[in-house]
PAVOKOL-340379 format. One line per field, with one value per residue (C-alpha): residue number from 1; residue in three letters; x, y, z. Coordinates in steps of 0.02 Angstrom, whole numbers. Layout:
! residues N
pos: NUM  ... $
code: ALA  ... $
X: X  ... $
Y: Y  ... $
Z: Z  ... $
This chain:
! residues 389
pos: 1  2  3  4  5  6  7  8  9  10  11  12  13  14  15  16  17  18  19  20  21  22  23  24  25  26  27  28  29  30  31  32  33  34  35  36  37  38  39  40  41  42  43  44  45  46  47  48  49  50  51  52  53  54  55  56  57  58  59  60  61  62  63  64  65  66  67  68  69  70  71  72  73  74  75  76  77  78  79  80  81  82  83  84  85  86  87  88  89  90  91  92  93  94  95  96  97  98  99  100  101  102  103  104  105  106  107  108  109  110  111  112  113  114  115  116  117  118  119  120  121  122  123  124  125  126  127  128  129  130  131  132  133  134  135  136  137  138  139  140  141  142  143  144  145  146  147  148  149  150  151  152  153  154  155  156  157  158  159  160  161  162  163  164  165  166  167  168  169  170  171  172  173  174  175  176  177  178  179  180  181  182  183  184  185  186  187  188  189  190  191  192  193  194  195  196  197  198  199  200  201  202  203  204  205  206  207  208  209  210  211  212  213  214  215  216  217  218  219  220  221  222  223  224  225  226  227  228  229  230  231  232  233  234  235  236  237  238  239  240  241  242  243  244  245  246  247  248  249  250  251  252  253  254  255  256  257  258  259  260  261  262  263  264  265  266  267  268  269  270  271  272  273  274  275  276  277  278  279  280  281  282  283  284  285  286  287  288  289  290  291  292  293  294  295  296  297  298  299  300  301  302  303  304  305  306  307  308  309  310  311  312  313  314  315  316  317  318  319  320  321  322  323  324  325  326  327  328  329  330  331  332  333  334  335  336  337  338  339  340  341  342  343  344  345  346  347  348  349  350  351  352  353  354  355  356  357  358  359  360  361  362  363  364  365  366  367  368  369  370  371  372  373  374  375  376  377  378  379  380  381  382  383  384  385  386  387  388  389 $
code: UNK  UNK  UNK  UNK  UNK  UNK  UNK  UNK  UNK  UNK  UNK  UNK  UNK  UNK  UNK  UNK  UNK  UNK  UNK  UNK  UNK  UNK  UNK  UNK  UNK  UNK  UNK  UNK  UNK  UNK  UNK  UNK  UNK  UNK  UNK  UNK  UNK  UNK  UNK  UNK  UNK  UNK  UNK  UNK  UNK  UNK  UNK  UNK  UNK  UNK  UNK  UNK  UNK  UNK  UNK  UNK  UNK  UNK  UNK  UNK  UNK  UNK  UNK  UNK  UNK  UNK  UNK  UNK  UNK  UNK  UNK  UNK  UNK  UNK  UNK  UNK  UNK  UNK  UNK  UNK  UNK  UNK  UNK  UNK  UNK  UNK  UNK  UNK  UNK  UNK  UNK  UNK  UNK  UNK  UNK  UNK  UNK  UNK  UNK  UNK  UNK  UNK  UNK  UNK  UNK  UNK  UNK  UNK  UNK  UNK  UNK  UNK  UNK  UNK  UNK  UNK  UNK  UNK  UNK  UNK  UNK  UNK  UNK  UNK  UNK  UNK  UNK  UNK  UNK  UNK  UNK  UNK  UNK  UNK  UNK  UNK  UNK  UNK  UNK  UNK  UNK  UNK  UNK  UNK  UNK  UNK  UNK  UNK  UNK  UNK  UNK  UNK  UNK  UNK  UNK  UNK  UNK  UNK  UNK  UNK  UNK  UNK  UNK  UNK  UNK  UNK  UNK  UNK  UNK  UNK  UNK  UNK  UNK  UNK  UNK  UNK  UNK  UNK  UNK  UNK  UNK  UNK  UNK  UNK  UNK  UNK  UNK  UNK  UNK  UNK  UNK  UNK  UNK  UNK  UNK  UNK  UNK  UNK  UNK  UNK  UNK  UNK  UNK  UNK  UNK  UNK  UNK  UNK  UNK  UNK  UNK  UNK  UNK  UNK  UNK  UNK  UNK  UNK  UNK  UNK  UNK  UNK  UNK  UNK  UNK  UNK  UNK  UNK  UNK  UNK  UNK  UNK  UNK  UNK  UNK  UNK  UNK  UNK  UNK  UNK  UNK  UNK  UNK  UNK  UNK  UNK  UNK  UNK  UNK  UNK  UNK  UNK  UNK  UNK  UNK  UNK  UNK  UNK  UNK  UNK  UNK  UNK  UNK  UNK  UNK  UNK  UNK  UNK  UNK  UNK  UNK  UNK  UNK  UNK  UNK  UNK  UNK  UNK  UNK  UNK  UNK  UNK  UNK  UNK  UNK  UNK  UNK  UNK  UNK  UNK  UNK  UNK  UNK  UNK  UNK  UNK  UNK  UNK  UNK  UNK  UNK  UNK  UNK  UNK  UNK  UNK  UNK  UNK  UNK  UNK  UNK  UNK  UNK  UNK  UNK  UNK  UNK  UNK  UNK  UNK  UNK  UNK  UNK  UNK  UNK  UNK  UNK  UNK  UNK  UNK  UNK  UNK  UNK  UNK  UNK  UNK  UNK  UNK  UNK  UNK  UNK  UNK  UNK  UNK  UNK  UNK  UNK  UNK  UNK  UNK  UNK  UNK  UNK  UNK  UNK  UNK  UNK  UNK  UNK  UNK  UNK  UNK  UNK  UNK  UNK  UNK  UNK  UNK  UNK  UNK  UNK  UNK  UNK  UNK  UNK  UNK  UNK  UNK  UNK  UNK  UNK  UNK  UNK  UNK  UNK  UNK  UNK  UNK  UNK $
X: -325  -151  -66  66  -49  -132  13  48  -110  -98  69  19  -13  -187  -210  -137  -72  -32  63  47  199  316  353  446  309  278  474  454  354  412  587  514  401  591  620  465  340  176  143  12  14  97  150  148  231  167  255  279  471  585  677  601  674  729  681  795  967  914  971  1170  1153  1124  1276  1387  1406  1330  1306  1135  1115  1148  965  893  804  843  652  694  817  736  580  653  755  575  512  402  314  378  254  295  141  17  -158  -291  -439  -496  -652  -685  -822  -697  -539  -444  -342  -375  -227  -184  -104  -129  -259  -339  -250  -323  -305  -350  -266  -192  -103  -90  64  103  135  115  130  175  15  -43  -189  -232  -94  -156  20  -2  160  259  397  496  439  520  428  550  407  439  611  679  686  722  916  886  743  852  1017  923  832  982  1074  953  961  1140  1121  966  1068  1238  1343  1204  1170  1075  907  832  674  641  449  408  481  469  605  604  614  736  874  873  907  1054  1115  1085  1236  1372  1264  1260  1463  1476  1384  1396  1584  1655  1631  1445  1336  1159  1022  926  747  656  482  366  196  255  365  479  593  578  387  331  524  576  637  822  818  731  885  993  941  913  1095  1146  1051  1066  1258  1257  1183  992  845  714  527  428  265  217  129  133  -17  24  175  208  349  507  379  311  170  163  -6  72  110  304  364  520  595  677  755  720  563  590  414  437  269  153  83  -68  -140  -80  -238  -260  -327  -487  -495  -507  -684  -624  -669  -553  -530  -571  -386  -419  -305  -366  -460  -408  -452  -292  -263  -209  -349  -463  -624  -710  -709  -627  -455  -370  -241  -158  4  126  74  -68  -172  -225  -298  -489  -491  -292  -164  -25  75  127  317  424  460  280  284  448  340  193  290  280  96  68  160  70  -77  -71  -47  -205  -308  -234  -288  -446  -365  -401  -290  -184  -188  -60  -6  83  226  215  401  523  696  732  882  913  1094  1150  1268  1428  1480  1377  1190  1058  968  812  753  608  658  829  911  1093  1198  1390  1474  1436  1259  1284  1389  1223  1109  1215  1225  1037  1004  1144  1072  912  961  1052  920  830  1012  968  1123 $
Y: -2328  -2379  -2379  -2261  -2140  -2137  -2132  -1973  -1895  -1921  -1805  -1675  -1519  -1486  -1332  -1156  -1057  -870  -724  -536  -455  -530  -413  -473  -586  -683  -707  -794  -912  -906  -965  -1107  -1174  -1218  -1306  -1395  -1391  -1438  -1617  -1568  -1375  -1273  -1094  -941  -768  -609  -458  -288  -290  -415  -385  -367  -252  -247  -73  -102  -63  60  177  74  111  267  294  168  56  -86  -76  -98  -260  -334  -236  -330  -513  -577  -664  -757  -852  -869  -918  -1048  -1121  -1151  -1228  -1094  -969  -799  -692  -499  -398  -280  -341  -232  -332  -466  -614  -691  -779  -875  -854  -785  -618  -507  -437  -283  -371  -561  -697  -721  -814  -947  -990  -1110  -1008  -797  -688  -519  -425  -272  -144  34  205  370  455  643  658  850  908  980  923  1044  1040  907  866  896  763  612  467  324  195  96  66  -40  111  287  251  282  433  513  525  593  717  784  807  921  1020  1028  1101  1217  1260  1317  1368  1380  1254  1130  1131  974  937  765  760  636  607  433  288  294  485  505  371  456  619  547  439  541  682  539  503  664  675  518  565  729  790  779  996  983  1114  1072  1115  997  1020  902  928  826  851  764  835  701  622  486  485  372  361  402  592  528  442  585  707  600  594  801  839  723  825  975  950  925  1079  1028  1131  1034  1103  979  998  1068  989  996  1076  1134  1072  1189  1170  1193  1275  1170  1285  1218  1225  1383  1496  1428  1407  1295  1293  1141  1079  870  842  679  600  490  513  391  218  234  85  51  105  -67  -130  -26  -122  -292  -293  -359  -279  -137  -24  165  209  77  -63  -238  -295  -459  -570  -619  -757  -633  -688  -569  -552  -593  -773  -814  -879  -744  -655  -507  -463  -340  -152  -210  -289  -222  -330  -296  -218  -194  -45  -126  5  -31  -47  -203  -279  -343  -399  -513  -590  -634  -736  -905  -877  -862  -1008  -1106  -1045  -1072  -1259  -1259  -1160  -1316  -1468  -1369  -1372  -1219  -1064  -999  -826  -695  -600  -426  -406  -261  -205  -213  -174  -1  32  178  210  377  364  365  176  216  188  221  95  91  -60  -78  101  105  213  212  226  191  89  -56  -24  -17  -168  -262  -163  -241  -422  -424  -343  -465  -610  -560  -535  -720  -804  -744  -777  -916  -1036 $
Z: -792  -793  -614  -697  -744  -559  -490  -588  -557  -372  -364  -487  -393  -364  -248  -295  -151  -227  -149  -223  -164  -99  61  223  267  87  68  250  152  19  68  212  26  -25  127  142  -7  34  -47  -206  -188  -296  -257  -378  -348  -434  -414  -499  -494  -529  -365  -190  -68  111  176  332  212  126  246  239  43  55  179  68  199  63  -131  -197  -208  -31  0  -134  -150  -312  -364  -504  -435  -267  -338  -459  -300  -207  -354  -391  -525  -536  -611  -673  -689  -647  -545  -556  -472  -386  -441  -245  -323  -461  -340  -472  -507  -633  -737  -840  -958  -963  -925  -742  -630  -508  -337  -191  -67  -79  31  -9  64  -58  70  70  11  82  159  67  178  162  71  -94  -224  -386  -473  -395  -520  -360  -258  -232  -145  -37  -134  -224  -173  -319  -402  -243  -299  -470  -473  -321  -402  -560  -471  -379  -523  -605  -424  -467  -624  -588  -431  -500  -360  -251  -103  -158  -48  23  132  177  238  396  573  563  566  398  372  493  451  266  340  435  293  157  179  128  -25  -68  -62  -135  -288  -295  -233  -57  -77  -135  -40  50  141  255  305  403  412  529  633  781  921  923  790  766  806  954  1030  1198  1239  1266  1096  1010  1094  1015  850  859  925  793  640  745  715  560  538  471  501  621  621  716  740  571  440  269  180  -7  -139  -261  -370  -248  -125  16  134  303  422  538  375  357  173  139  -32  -86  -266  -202  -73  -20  45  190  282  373  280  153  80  -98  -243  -273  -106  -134  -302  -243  -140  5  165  244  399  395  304  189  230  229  370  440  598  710  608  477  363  271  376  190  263  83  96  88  210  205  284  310  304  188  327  492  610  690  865  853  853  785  707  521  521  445  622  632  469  499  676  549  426  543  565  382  326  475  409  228  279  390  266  129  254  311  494  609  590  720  785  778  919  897  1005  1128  1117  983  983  864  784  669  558  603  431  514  564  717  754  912  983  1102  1193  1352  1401  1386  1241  1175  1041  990  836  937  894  708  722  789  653  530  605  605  441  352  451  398  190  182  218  54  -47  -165  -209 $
């Protein structure tokens, strides 16, 4: 054979690393395979959207404190910076045996190496949903701007002159920051004059759940203030049209239920025949790969390590993305994976809506504009890195 034609053969990619969704922990990758591609691998991205998300601003978009698109990674253009495939579709299974995945709408695809990171879903554990044209779900977020404005202008109309009633469902971070943010949306979109309701439904007795008490005071005088209804410690057993039932007998009525409740794994994860823990997330070791023994990780809120209590929030998936990358490359040279240690503490930070934010740190809670102005440096810090050029 001609030395050419070696030559070429030797550089042609011959391993296939694939991510499915491309969550805070695949971009990670994702944006260091730019940097440094891995000589004869070649990377392919397969998503559902043509845009990936960064949950952290949504709360600053709905405030107005940034248009849409400084929350959004643009994947096209990221992906063709890196050198890589963007692929839109739908996967609907999993071959382990032929390392490939199965499509809804095109041929299998193949891989050497696959990290799974599509996230998750609001939870509906025991709540029986009959008509829920009401109900609003945060996921997928490429789209909450979109479905929300829609559905509160049909409240508007069904409303009339009538305040427009609104129960967000979940004392989470997530939960809570739309209930602080959400009000200048509202006036934004609606009039400066439009009338609401707010409802906050959760079945902790904090909010947000797992903060301290002095952090959970201030987020209550805050919504307290602003004149929301709090009932904490309630959950959420029936939707019924614009009638939510609630586990002590309560009934709220709202015209938008917006569903911001704990992480559920995704439909698909139970499709691809890996193994999973009791909710059904993915089941890894601490490397972050599958305990299949294939090679295959999952990451983000779509994995959950054995033997750990790491709680699914976006901060731990941000701490994986070294690992991963590390990883991919071991898994590619056959080198033993690293392991992935959770951090214990984690600095929180929620957007109270108003230029100002509280913060909570090792014990310590506070809040001020100085505390948005740090939000925002490590959100924007965060965003350019994804900002192909």
């Amino acid at each position: 054979m001609h030395p050419i034609v070696l030559t070429m053969l030797k550089t042609l990619p011959h391993k296939d690393v694939v991510l499915l969704g491309i969550g805070h922990t695949n971009a990670h990758l994702l944006r260091m395979w730019r940097m440094h591609p891995p000589r004869g691998a070649r990377l392919t991205c397969i998503s559902d959207e043509p845009v990936a998300t960064y949950s952290g601003m949504l709360p600053g978009v709905l405030a107005a404190q940034y248009p849409p698109e400084r929350m959004e990674i643009d994947l096209a253009r990221l992906t063709a910076a890196a050198g890589a495939r963007l692929v839109i579709g739908g996967v609907t299974g999993l071959d382990l045996e032929a390392r490939t995945l199965i499509f809804d709408d095109r041929l299998p695809l193949r891989f050497n190496v696959l990290s799974i990171g599509i996230g998750s879903m609001p939870a509906f554990d025991g709540v029986r949903v009959g008509d829920g044209a009401r109900l609003l779900q945060i996921k997928p977020m490429q789209r909450f701007f979109a479905r929300l404005d829609e559905r509160l202008r049909r409240a508007l109309a069904d409303r009339a002159d009538a305040a427009i009633r609104i129960a967000i469902v979940g004392g989470g971070a997530g939960g809570v920051e739309v209930a602080l943010c959400l009000p200048a949306h509202l006036k934004r979109r609606l009039g400066r004059d439009v009338r609401f309701d707010l409802t906050v439904v959760t079945a902790d007795e904090r909010l947000p759940t797992g903060s301290l008490p002095q952090t959970a005071r201030r987020v209550e005088r805050i919504l307290t203030g602003r004149s929301a209804r709090l009932l904490k410690g309630r959950r959420v057993v029936e939707v019924e049209g614009p009638v939510l039932s609630l586990d002590d007998g309560t009934v709220v009525e709202a015209d938008v239920i917006v569903w911001a409740t704990a992480a559920a794994p995704p439909p698909l994860l139970a499709r691809l025949g890996l193994p999973t823990d009791a909710r059904g997330f993915l089941l890894t070791h601490d490397t972050l790969q599958t305990t299949s023994g294939a090679p295959v990780f999952a990451v983000g809120d779509t994995g959950t390590i054995a033997g750990a209590s790491t709680p699914k929030a976006g901060v731990y998936a941000v701490r994986q993305g070294p690992v991963l990358w590390d990883n991919i490359q071991r898994t590619l040279s056959a080198a033993p994976l690293r392991r992935y240690a959770p951090q214990r503490k984690f600095l929180r930070l929620l957007n109270t809506g108003d230029g100002r934010a509280i913060g909570e740190w090792r014990g310590w809670s506070f809040e001020g504009a100085w505390v948005w102005r740090l939000k925002d440096a490590i959100d924007t810090r965060f965003m350019e890195q994804y900002q192909a050029r």
